[in-house]
C-alpha angles and dihedrals in degrees: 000000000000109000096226097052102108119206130292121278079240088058094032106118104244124227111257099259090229093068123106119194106208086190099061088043078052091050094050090053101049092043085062099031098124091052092047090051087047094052094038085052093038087054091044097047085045090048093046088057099054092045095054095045094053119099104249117238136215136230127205117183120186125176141218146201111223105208109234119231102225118201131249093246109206100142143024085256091066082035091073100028093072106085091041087050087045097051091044087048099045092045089049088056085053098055094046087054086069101044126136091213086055081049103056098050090054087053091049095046096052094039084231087170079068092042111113081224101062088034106120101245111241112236122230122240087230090065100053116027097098082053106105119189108232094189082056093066092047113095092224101055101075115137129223115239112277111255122249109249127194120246090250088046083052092044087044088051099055091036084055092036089054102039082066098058086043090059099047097045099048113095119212118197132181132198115241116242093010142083090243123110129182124221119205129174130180122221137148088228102074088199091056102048083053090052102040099051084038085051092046084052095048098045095051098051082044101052107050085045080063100035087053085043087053093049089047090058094045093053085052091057091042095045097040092051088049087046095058091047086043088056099046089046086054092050095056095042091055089042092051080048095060096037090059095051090048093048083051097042088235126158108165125358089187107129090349092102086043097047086045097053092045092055099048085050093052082048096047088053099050084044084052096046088041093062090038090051087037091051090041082051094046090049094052096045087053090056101051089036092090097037098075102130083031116135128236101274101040079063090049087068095064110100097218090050093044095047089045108124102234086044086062108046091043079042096066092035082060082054096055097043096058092048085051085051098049096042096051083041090070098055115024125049123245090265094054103119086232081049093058093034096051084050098046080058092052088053092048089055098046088052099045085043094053087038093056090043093053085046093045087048088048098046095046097081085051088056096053088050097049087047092051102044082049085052098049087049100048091047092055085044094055095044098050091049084052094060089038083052093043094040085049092042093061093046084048097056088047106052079043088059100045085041090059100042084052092050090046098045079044092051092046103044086051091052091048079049112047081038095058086044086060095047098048091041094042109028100087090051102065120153113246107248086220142024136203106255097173119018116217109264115205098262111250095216132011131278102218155052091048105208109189095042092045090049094051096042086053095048086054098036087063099044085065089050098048095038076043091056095039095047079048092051095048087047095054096037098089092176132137107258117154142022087252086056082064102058085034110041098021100024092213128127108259115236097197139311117237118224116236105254120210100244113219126231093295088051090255133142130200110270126215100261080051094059128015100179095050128106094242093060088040094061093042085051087059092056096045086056083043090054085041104051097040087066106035088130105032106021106212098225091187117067122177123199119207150162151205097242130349117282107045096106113258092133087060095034085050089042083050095043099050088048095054097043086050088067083072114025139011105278135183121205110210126198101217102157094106102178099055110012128187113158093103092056097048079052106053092245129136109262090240093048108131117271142146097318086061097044098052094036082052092222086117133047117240097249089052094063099032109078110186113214107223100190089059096032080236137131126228134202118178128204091250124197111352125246133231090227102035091158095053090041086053088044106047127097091250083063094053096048091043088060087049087052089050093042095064093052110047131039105215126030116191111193126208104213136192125245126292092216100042101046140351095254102103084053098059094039088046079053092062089030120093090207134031123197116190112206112217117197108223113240090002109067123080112233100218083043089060087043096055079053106051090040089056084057103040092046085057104058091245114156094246109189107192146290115293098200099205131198087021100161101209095202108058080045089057107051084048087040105036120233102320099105123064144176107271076220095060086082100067119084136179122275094247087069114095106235 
């Protein structure tokens, strides 16, 4: 295996597809940079033209202060529902800033349907005349006749027409976190833009001020309507209330329910004390009832006798009598006149105490009688002040009742009146909901177009385009450009790169016999030490030149080559490419001179088809007439010992192929070669077409050398590469420079 042949494009370790190599993004723009700066130029000069040829347009901005409604706070509910009530109430404004109603009365107001501005533009006769209506031609397009409208339906129309334009020009924005809200409008009349955001201002402040003074008047009608039924309600209520105190002949209820019901309560006690002292009295008669014969002293058991009063008191004086007796007892005799007379007291006593019993037995069924009889009137007397009380009591709740519905008729007809008062007194002062902060002011320049800000987007809008195409175009160009594409596209050694050369009139270039010193021959003497070295051990004497496609320049690179190997061996150049041949004609030589078809066919001797070239010490055997089966001749036995036969003669053979792409020839030629050298054309040649190419060779076990990039011009690589590549000629220098 030739130690240069690198691996096969199959075995060939692949970039990882997520990297993205900005130098090679760099490169592609570099490499277009002129036609990026021309389109850039070309969008900015068309921009620039637009721009200057729209009509500018003007922007006013006023501003306004929207007056909060604060809320009555009375509790931590409303508290928290400020900012919530706020934010509703400021959002509302907004959307009535945008309002088509707000709209039209602007419009109305400025008479903006009479407004030049507004006004729809005639068109000349000069502008449209070339214009056909294609609807018109259609057999279904026929319109009905316009309809006649009125001057004020016409008026009605534009005024609609423009409220809507109003509406949607006009930007409302408001500032976050505040109550201040910026009004902006767009017109090409910069008058007009300042009337028409100072009139929006002024109508809405205007309009709820007369949507509150509507409601206000509304509130007074209704109000004033309530109020008239409230006062006749109140009038028959007083009048049922009168009535009721003369039907019942009243004329003040104040204490009397109290002093009723405190007398009732003072007879319901003595009734209570009669039965308990009637009960007391029958109990005591009951006890005396049975006792009629009884003595003195069996009525002295009785409870009621013994607690009397004047029982009591003769009772002690009994007692005192007796004491006096057996005191006197002890020291007088029976017949002592103190004696007698103390006696003659006890007697007394005895006599006064059984003559009150029997007075106290005897009075106790009068005082039953009396106790019953007190008990029977004060029970009538309670029970007829309970039905006067009861009787009074229902009189009572109803002149209540008529006495309340009079003091609330009274209450509400003074609320509906004092309320009506407030809002005559108070409804023409109401305090505007918003206020002008800043007045629109007639704009000094336009607003757009922006010039200098549309030119230079543009500029760099199209530089992005243009660095966006080209990076595209890089991306998509999938050509072979520069020595580093063919380790890294083909992964194959490079052999050498072959400057471009200028062609002359005849669409020539110096060859390398032509000129030694040049770039050109400097390049092709690389690849002849590339083909040298890669075979020190082992020289490869059959070289075969191919391509991917016809055109690239491997019949000149395997003329050059063979003229630059023949400085140092004995080298024959073969035209093998069989199809399209062009060696004789490079060589000066007729197009039926004799050539390899001859030799290997044997109806022509080997110096007849061999022309030695004396000036570059070079042979030369062209393809010679072509043949109608050039694959089979290639491929025949007589082929294979014509290039032995060749082989022993010449030490180097240098073979013109035909393309890999086009035919199979260059397959079967690589199989009796010892080297193959694909020539690759620089921003020409596809790279998965030359590795197609290459793989076709490789896979075959063909001894594939290495990539000759031909027609590389070092200098416009090296303004999109930097200075990496150089002219294999910039090395030389004259003999006057010190080395």
């Amino acid at each position: 295996m030739n130690p240069l042949a690198q691996q096969s494009p199959q075995q060939a370790t692949q970039m990882d597809d997520d990297f993205i190599d900005l130098g090679r993004l760099f490169r592609a723009v570099m490499r277009y940079k002129w036609a990026i700066l021309s389109l850039a130029f070309a969008i900015t000069l068309a921009t620039g033209l637009i721009v200057s040829s729209m009509e500018p347009v003007y922007q006013a901005s006023a501003s306004i202060v929207l007056e909060s409604e604060q809320a009555n706070v009375v509790n931590v509910e409303e508290v928290y529902s400020l900012g919530t009530g706020n934010y509703n109430y400021t959002q509302t404004q907004f959307e009535i800033l945008k309002s088509r109603s707000l709209a039209e009365r602007v419009v109305r107001k400025l008479q903006l349907h009479k407004h030049p501005t507004f006004l729809p533009k005639e068109k000349d006769e000069e502008e449209h005349w070339y214009s056909i209506d294609l609807k018109s031609l259609l057999p279904a397009s026929k319109k009905e006749p316009p309809v006649q409208l009125t001057e004020e339906e016409k008026d009605e129309q534009a005024i609609q027409a423009i409220t809507g334009a109003v509406a949607g020009g006009l930007k409302v924005s408001p500032v976050q976190y505040s109550f201040i809200v910026y009004l902006s409008y767009e017109s090409t009349n910069r008058q007009l833009a300042a009337e028409i955001v100072n009139a929006v201002a002024e109508e809405f402040i205007n309009s709820n001020l007369e949507n509150r003074l509507s409601g206000t008047l509304q509130a007074t009608d209704w109000l004033s309507e309530r109020l008239g039924d409230l006062k006749l309600t109140l009038r028959e209520s007083e009048l049922a209330l009168q009535d009721f105190r003369e039907q019942e002949g009243l004329v003040s209820v104040e204490g009397v329910t109290g002093l009723g019901g405190n007398e009732l309560k003072i007879l319901s006690q003595r009734l209570e004390d009669a039965h308990k002292t009637r009960i007391e009295a029958q109990n005591i008669k009951e006890d005396v009832q049975g006792m009629t014969n009884a003595s003195t002293e069996q009525l002295m058991t009785v409870p009621a006798v013994l607690q009397h009063q004047g029982i009591r008191d003769i009772k002690r004086e009994q007692s005192m009598a007796e004491r006096k007796v057996a005191e006197l007892g002890k020291r007088y005799g029976l017949k002592h006149p103190k004696m007698i007379s103390v006696q003659s007291e006890l007697a007394t006593a005895n006599e006064e105490l059984a003559s009150e019993v029997r007075k106290v037995v005897s009075g106790i069924s009068r005082e039953y009688d009396i106790a019953l009889r007190n008990e029977q009137q004060l029970q009538a007397t309670w029970e007829a002040s309970k039905t006067e009380v009861q009787d009074f009591n229902r009189k009572e709740f109803q002149l209540l009742e008529l006495q309340r519905d009079v003091q609330t008729n009274r209450e509400l007809h003074d609320i509906f009146f004092t309320r009506i008062k407030n809002v005559s007194e108070t409804g023409g002062f109401e305090k505007p909901h918003a206020r002008i902060l800043d007045r629109a002011m007639v704009p000094a320049a336009p607003f757009k177009p922006n010039k200098k800000l549309s030119v230079t987007l543009a500029f760099i809008l199209g530089m992005m385009l243009g660095c966006g195409v080209a990076i595209l175009l890089d991306i998509l160009d999938n050509t072979i450009k520069t020595p580093d594409d063919v380790q890294d596209k083909l992964h194959s050694s490079l052999l050498g790169a072959l400057p471009k050369i200028k062609l002359d009139k005849n669409g020539e270039f110096e060859q390398f016999w032509q000129n030694p010193q040049s770039h050109y021959a400097e390049a092709i003497r690389t690849v002849r030490t590339g083909v040298v070295l890669s075979g020190l051990d082992n020289p490869a004497k059959i070289i075969v030149v191919t391509s991917t496609v016809p055109g690239e320049g491997k019949s000149t690179i395997a003329l050059n080559l063979g003229a630059a190997l023949a400085q140092m061996e004995n080298t024959l150049v073969i035209g093998g490419d069989l199809r399209r041949p062009s060696l004789a004609k490079r060589c000066g030589l007729t197009p039926n001179h004799p050539g390899l078809t001859h030799f290997v066919s044997g109806t022509a001797k080997l110096e007849d088809c061999i022309e030695q070239l004396e000036a570059l010490n070079m042979h030369v055997m062209p393809a010679g007439i072509i043949p109608p089966n050039p694959l089979e001749m290639i491929s025949s036995k007589k082929f294979v010992q014509a290039l032995k036969f060749l082989r022993e003669r010449f030490d180097r053979i240098v073979i013109d192929s035909a393309p890999v792409q086009a035919v199979s020839d260059a397959l079967i030629l690589a199989s009796n070669a010892d080297s193959v050298i694909y020539v690759v054309k620089a921003d020409s040649t596809s790279a998965t077409q030359a590795q197609k190419g290459i793989a076709s060779i490789v896979g075959s076990n063909e001894p594939l050398t290495g990539i000759v990039l031909n027609q590389f011009d070092a200098k416009k690589s090296g303004s999109y590469y930097g200075s990496k590549y150089y002219q294999y000629g910039d090395y030389y220098q004259s003999n006057d420079t010190p080395t």
